[in-house]
C-alpha positions in Angstrom: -12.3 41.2 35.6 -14.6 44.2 36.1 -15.2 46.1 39.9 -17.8 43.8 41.0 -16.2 40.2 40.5 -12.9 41.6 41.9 -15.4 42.6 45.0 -16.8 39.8 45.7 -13.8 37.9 45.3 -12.2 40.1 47.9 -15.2 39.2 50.4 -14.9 35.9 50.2 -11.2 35.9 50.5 -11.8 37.9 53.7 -14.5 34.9 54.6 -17.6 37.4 54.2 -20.0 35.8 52.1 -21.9 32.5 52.3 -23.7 30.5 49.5 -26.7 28.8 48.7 -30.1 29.7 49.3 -31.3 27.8 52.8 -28.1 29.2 54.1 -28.1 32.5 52.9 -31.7 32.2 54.4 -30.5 31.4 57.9 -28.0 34.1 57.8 -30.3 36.3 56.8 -32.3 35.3 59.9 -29.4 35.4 62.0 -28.5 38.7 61.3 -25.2 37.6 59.8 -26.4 38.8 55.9 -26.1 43.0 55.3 -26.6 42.4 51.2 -28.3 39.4 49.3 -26.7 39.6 45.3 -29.0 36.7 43.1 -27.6 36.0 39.9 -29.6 36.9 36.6 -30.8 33.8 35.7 -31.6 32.4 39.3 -34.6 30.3 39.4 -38.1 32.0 40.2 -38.3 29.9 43.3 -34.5 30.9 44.6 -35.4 34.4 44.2 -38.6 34.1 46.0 -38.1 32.6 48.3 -34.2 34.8 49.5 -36.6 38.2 48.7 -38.9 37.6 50.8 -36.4 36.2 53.7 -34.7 39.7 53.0 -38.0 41.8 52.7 -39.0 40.1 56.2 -36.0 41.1 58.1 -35.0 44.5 56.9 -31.7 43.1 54.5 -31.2 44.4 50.7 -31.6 42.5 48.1 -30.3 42.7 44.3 -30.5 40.8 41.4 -27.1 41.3 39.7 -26.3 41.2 35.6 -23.8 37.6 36.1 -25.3 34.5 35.4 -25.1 31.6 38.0 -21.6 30.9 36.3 -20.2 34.2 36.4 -21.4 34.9 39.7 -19.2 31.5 40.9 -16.2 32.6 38.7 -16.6 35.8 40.8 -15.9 34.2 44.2 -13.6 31.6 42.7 -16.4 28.4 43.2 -16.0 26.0 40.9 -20.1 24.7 41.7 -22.7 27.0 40.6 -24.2 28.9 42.6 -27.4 31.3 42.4 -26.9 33.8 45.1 -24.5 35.5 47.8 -24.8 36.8 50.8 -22.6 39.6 52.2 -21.9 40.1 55.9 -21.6 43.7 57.3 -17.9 44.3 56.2 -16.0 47.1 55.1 -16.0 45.2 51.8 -19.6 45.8 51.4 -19.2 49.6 51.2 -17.0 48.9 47.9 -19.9 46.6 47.0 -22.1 49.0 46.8 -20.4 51.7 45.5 -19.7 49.4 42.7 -23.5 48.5 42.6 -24.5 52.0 42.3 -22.3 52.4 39.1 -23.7 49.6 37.2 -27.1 50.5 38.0 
């Protein structure tokens, strides 16, 4: 398990991340979102559509090199899932700093 997975599986452990694209959408709007991670082979329309949501209120947003499948393994889901949000959280520093080495 590299950084990243370890991460994310630490934030949503610590019950800082939510799932799924119309939700990630209203925590985005909600202010409850701080980081929006897609997955590399999220559709066109998923990634749209959570971009924009994110471009619209200020939030960053990342596509990330895990596929739908890796990004679930990641945060121990046994359903796919395309994206992640992640609240404002001490995790999320360690996010990032991980994010900045793999890019």
């Amino acid at each position: 398990m590299d950084k990243l997975a370890g991460a994310l599986g630490l934030a949503k452990r610590a019950g800082q991340t939510v799932t799924g694209t119309e939700l990630i959408q209203d925590a985005v709007r909600r202010k409850k979102a701080a980081l929006v991670l897609a997955a590399s082979d999220a559709s066109e329309g998923s990634v749209k559509k959570l971009k924009n949501t994110c471009q619209f209120y200020g939030v960053r947003f990342e596509t990330i090199p895990y596929t739908k499948s890796e990004l679930s393994a990641a945060l121990g889901m046994t359903r796919l899932t395309s994206a992640v949000s992640i609240r404002d959280h001490e995790i999320l520093k360690l996010i990032n700093t991980v994010l900045c080495e793999k890019m």
